[in-house]
C-alpha positions in Angstrom: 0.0 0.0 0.0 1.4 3.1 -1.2 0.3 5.4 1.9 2.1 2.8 4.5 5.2 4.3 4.3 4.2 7.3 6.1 3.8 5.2 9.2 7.4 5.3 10.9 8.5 5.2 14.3 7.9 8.4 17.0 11.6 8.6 17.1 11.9 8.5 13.5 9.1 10.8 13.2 11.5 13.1 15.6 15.0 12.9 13.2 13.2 13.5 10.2 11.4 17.5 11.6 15.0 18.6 12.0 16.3 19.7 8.2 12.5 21.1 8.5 13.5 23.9 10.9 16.4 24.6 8.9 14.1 25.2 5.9 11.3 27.1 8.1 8.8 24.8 7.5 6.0 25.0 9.6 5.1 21.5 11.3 1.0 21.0 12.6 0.7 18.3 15.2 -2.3 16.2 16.0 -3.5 13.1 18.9 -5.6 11.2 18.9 -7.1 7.3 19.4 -8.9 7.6 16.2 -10.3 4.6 16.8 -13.1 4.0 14.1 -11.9 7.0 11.3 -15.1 9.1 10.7 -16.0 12.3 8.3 -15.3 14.6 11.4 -12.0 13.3 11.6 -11.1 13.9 8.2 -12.3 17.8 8.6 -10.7 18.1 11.1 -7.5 16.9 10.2 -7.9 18.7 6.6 -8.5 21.8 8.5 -5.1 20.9 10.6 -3.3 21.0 7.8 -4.0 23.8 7.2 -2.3 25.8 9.9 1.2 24.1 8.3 3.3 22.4 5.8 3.4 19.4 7.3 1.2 17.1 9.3 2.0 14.7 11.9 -0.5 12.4 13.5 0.4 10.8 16.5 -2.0 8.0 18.1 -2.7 6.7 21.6 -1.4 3.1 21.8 -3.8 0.2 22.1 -2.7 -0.2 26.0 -3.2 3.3 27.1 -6.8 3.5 25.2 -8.9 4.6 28.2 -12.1 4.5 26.0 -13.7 2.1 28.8 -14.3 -1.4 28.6 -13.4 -3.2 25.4 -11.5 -0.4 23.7 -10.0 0.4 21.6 -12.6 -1.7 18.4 -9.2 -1.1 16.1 -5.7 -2.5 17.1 -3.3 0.4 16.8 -1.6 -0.9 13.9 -5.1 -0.7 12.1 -5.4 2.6 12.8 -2.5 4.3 12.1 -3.0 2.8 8.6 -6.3 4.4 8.7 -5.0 7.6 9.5 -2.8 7.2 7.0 -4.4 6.8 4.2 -5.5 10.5 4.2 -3.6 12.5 1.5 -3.6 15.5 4.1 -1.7 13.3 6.0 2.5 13.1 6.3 3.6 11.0 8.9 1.3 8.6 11.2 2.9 7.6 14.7 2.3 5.3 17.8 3.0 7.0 20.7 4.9 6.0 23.5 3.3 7.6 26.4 -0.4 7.7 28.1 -1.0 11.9 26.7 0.5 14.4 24.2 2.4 16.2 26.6 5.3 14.0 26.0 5.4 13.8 22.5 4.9 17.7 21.9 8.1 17.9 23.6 9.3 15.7 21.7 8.5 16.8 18.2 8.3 20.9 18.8 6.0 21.0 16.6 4.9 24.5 15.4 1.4 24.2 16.2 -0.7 21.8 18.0 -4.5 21.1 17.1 -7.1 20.0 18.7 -11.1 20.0 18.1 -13.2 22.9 18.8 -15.0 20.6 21.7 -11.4 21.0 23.8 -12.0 25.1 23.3 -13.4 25.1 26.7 -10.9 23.4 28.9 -13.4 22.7 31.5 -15.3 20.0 29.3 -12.8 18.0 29.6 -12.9 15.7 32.0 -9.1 13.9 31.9 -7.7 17.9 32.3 -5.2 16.8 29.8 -5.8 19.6 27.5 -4.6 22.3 30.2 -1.3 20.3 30.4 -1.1 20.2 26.8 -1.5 23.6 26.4 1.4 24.2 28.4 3.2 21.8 26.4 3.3 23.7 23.2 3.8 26.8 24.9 6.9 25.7 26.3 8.3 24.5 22.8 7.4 28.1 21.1 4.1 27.2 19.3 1.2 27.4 19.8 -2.7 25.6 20.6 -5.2 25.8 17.5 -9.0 24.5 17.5 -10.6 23.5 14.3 -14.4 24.5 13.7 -16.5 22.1 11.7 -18.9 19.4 12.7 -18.0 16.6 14.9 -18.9 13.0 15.6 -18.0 10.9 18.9 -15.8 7.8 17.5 -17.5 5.9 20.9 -21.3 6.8 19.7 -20.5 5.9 16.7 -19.0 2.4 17.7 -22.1 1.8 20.1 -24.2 2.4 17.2 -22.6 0.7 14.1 -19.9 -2.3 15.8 -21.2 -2.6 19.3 -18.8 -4.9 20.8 -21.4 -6.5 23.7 -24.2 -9.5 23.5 -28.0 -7.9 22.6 -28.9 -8.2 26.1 -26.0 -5.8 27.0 -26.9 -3.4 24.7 -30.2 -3.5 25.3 -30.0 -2.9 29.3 -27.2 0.2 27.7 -30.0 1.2 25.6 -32.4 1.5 28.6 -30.0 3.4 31.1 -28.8 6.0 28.6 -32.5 6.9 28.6 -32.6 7.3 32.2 -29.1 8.9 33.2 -26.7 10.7 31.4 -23.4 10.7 31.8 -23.1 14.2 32.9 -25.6 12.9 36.1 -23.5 9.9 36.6 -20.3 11.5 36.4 -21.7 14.3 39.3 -22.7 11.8 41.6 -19.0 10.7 41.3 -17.6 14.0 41.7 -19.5 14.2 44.9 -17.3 11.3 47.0 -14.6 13.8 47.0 -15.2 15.3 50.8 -16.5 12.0 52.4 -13.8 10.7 55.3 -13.3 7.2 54.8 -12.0 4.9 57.3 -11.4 0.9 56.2 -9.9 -1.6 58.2 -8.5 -5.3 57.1 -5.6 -7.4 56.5 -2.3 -6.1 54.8 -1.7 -9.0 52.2 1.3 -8.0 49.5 0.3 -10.1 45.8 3.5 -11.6 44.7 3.7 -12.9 41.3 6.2 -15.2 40.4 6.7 -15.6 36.6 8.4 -18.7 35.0 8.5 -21.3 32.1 8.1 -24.9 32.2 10.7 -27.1 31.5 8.8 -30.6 32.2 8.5 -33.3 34.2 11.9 -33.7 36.4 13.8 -36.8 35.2 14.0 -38.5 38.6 11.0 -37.5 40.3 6.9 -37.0 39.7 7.4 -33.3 39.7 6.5 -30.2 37.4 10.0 -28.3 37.1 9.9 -24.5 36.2 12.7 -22.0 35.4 12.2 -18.7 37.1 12.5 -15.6 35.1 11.3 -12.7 37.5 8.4 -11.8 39.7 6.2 -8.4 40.5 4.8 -7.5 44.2 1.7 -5.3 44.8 0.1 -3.8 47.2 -3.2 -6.4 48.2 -5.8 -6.3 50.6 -7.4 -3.8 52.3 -3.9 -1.6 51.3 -6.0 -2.1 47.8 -9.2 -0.9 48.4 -7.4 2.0 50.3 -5.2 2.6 46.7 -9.0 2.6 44.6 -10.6 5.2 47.0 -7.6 7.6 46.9 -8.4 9.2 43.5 -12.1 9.8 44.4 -12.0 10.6 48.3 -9.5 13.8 50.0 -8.8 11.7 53.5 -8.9 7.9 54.1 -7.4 6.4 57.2 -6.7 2.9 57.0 -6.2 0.6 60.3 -5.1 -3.3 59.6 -1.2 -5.1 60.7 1.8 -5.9 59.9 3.6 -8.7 60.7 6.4 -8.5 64.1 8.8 -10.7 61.5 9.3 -10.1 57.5 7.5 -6.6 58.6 7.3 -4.8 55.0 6.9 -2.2 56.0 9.1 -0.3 53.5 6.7 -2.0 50.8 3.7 -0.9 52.2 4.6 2.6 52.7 5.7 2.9 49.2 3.0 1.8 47.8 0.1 4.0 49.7 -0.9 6.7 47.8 0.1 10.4 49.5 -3.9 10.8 50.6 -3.9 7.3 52.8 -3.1 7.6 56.6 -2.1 4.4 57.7 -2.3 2.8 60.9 -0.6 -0.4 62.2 -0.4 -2.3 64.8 2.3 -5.4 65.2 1.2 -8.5 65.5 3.4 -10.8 67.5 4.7 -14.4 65.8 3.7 -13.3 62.6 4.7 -12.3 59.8 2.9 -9.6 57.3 1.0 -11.8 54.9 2.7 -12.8 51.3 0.3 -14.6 49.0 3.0 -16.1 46.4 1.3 -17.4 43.3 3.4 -18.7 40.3 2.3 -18.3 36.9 3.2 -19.6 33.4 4.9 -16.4 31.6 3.3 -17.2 28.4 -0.5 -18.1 29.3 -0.7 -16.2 32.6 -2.0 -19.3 33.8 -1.5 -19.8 37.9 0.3 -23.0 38.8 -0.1 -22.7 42.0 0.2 -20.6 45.0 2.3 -20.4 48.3 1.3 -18.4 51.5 3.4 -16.8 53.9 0.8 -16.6 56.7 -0.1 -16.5 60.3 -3.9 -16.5 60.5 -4.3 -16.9 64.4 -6.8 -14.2 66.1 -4.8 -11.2 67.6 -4.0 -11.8 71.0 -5.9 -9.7 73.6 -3.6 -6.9 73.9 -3.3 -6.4 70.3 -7.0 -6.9 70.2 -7.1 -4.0 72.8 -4.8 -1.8 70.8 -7.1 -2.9 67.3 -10.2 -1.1 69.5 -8.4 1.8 71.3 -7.4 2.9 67.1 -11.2 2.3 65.9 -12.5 4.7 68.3 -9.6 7.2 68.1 -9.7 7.3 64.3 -13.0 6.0 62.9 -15.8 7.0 65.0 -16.2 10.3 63.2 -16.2 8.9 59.6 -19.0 9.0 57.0 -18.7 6.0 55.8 -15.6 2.7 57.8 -15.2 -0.3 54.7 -14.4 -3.9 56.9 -12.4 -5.8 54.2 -12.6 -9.2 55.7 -10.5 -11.7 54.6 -10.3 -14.0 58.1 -6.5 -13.7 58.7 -7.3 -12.8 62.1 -7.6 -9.1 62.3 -11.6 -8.6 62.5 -12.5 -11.1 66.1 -15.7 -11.0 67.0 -14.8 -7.9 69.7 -13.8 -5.7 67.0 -16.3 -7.0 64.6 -18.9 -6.0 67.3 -17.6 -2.8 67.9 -17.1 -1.5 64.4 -21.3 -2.4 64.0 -21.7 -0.5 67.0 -19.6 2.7 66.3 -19.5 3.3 62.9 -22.0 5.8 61.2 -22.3 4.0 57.9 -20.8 0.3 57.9 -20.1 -1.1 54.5 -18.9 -5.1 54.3 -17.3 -7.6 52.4 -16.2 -11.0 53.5 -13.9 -13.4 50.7 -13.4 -16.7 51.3 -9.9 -18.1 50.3 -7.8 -21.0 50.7 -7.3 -20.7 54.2 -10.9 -20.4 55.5 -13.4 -21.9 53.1 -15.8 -23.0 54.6 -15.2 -21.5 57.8 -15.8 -17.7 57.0 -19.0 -15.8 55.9 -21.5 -13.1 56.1 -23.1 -14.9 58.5 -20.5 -13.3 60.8 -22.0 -10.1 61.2 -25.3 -9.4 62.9 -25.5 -5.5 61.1 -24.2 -3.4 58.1 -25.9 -0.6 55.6 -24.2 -2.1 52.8 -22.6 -5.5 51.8 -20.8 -6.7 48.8 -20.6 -10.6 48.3 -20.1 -12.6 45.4 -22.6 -15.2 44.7 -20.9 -17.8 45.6 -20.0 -16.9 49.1 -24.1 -15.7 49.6 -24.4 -19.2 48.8 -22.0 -20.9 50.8 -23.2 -18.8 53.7 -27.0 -20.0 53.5 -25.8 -23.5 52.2 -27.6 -23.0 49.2 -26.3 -24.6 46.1 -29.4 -24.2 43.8 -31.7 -21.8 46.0 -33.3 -18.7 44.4 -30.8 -15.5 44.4 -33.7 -12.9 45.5 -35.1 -15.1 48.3 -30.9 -15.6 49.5 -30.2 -12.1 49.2 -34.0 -11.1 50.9 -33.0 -13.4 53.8 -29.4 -11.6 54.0 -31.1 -8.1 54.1 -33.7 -9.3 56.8 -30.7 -11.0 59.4 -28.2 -8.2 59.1 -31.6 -5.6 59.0 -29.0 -4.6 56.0 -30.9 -2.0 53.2 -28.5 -2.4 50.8 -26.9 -5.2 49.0 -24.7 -6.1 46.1 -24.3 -9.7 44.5 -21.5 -10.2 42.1 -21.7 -12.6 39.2 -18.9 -12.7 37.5 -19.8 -13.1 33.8 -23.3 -12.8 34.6 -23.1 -9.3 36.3 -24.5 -8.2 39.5 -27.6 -7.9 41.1 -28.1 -4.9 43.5 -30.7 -4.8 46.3 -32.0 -1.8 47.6 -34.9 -1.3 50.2 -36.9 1.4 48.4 -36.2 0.6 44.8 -36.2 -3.6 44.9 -33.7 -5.5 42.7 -31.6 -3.9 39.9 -29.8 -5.9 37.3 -26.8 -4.9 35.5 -24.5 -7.0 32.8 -21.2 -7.7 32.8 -19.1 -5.3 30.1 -15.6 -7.5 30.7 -14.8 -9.6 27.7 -10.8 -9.7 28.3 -10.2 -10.9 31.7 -6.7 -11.4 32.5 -6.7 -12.1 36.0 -9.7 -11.6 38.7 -7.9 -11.5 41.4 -9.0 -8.1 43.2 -11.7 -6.9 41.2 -13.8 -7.6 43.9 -12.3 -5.3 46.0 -12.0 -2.4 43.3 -16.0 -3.3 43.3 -16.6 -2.8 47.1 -14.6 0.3 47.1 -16.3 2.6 44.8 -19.5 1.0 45.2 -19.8 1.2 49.1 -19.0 5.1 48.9 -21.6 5.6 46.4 -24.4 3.5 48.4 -23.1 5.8 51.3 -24.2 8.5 49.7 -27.3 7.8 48.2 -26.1 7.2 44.8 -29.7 5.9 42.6 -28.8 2.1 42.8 -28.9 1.7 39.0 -26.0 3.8 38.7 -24.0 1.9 41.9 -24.8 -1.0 39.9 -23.7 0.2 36.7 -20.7 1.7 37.8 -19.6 -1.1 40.1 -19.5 -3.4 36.5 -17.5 -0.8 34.9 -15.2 -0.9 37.6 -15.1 -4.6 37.3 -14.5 -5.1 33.7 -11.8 -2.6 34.2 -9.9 -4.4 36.6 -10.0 -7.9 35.5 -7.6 -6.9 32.7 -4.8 -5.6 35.0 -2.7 -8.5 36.7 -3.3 -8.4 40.3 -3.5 -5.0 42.0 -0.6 -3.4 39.6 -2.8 -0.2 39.5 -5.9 0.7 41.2 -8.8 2.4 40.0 -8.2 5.9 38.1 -10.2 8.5 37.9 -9.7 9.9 34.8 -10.2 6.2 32.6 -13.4 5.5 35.1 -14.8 8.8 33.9 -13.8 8.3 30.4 -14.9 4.3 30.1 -18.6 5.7 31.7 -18.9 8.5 29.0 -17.8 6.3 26.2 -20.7 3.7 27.3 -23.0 6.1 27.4 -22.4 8.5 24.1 
């Protein structure tokens, strides 16, 4: 193709502007994901060209495409050849980093361009554009905005190649007639000023990637060469991570262990808006959940636990309760992440019900306590979220209807709210004035579920704190979901700025 030429390399890209400064030409740089190539785009990038002698496109690659779940509908490759293809057009690049900023500095380019929606800098919602700005003005050029119709590349996509089953788009269908994403977005916005407190066990993820080499010559045994292994912050230090971007103050109480402390981990990986609190727990040390992987599938071979699960002893219990009422008494809304490694005993577990103003929930079972751990435990909460299969292990239910389980729940914890996820089958949200609401799954990539329930509770128990419209808790919640089955582990928690962008692309 004769047009495929003009596709080269950013650094290329880079080399090849320098005789142009020598001969005064004037370069015109815009970015973009350009993900399905419309009549808008064309205008606007003929009107781009325009404002130069020379065009440069440069497009966000497929792994920083925060167009929500699903995105981009084009593999990068496919769109730069798109993009392309357009006489108007000089050179087509992938960029290396998340935003323009980067790349403007880069390139120098003598003007950057941008769509006459990005006029007004306080539409948009990532507050890239601002940074942007600065960007050009730091190289000597300048910001431009074209004028002529536009089209949303996400509407469009929802409209003409929607990636989900009928039933998805259908239930899409029905809540973009009943919210828009300018209402869901504000009920967002609104978490900022609520003071969180959550409480639960430290646990550091540790991934440990390797290659099989086969069965050992001597022995009945799986033998696999090591080639390197990642560490994340897990556990309630998780759920603290996926509030930070949408809440000012959150104080976090769990423990760390009196042996292999990590506590140089852990503070690393907070984010600046988390006060944590620890106490020691004595004979233990902070929990490691080792799991070892195949590089190549990502599949988990198995898993190893560095653990002591034991109940605090009664003066660490003592110094667990002084903290609660010292530091979480006075917040709108405490989070119990509960994963039985013997931080929440039934003292603490009774005094959180008693103290806390608005007490959200979640118990997981796990390797070390199925079976042993559920609900069941608590006799109170304003909001829990299970997954299905604990609901069921809790009422011993195998086959029982889901309503009548989660009806029961409600009525034993005198609980209004309640959220059931269902992996590929969604969630199912219980709320006392407004009965069940169900909401799809949108994940079709899932990479690796562990924590996703935890990204789940954390942005939906703030929301049900606040009287979010249970539709949109449930809605949300699945967005949150489908975005965090494709990241391995905890590696990064929720942001902001994607959640925002993945609801308005759902919703164009």
């Amino acid at each position: 193709m004769s047009y495929k030429h003009k596709i080269k390399a950013l650094d290329d890209v880079a080399s090849s502007l320098k005789p142009l400064a020598v001969e005064q030409k004037k370069v015109v740089h815009c970015h973009g994901v350009f993900d399905l190539l419309h009549i808008g785009h064309i205008r606007h990038l003929e009107q781009a060209k325009q404002f130069g002698d020379l065009l440069i496109v440069t497009l966000t690659p497929d792994h920083h495409v925060n167009k929500g779940p699903n995105r981009p509908a084009f593999a990068q490759q496919l769109r730069a050849e798109a993009v392309a293809a357009l006489d108007c057009v000089d050179y087509v690049a992938i960029n290396k980093w998340p935003t323009a900023v980067e790349t403007i500095r880069l390139l120098k380019p003598d003007v950057y361009v941008k769509g006459l929606e990005y006029k007004d800098s306080n539409n948009d919602i990532t507050g890239k554009i601002k940074e942007e700005t600065e960007a050009i003005r730091s190289v000597n050029g300048k910001i431009q905005f074209t004028e002529d119709i536009t089209f949303s590349s996400s509407r469009l996509i929802n409209q003409l190649l929607p990636t989900f089953d009928d039933e998805t788009n259908r239930y899409l269908e029905g809540f973009r007639k009943k919210f828009t994403q300018d209402e869901v977005l504000e009920y967002l916005r609104g978490l900022r000023k609520l003071k969180v407190g959550v409480i639960g066990e430290t646990i550091i993820d540790e991934y440990v990637y390797c290659n099989s080499l086969g069965k050992s010559g001597k022995e009945s045994m799986l033998v696999m060469k090591y080639l390197s292994r990642e560490r994340y912050p897990g556990g309630v230090l998780a759920l603290a991570n996926h509030m930070a971007g949408f809440c000012d103050s959150i104080t976090l109480l769990s423990y760390l262990g009196s042996e292999n402390t990590e506590k140089g981990f852990v503070k690393r990986n907070l984010k600046a808006n988390i006060d944590p609190v620890f106490i020691e727990k004595s004979e233990s040390p902070t929990i490691v959940k080792k799991r070892f992987l195949d590089s190549y599938s990502l599949s988990k071979l198995f898993g190893v636990y560095e653990i002591n699960d034991e109940p605090l002893n009664s003066e660490e219990e003592k110094s667990l309760c002084k903290e609660i009422k010292k530091r979480l008494s006075d917040c709108d809304v405490v989070i119990i992440a509960d994963y039985d490694h013997g931080l929440i005993t039934p003292k603490v577990a009774d005094l959180l019900e008693n103290t806390s103003s608005y007490l959200a929930i979640n118990t997981q079972i796990n390797a070390a306590n199925i079976g042993f751990h559920a609900i069941s435990k608590y006799n109170h909460a304003d909001y829990v979220c299970v997954q299905e299969g604990e609901l069921r292990l809790d009422r011993r239910s195998k086959r029982g209807d889901l309503e009548d389980l989660i009806l029961d729940l409600a009525d034993r914890l005198d609980c209004p709210s309640i959220m059931v996820t269902r992996g590929s089958n969604g969630s199912l949200l219980y709320h006392q004035d407004s009965s069940f609401d169900y909401c799809p799954a949108f994940a079709l990539n899932v990479v690796d579920r562990v924590g996703a329930g935890d990204a789940v509770l954390a942005l939906t128990s703030l929301m049900a704190a606040t009287g979010v419209p249970a539709a949109i808790i449930n809605f949300v919640g699945n967005i949150v979901g489908a975005n965090a089955v494709t990241i391995i582990g905890n590696k990064s928690a929720i942001d902001r700025t994607v959640l925002f962008k993945g609801i308005t692309s759902l919703l164009k």
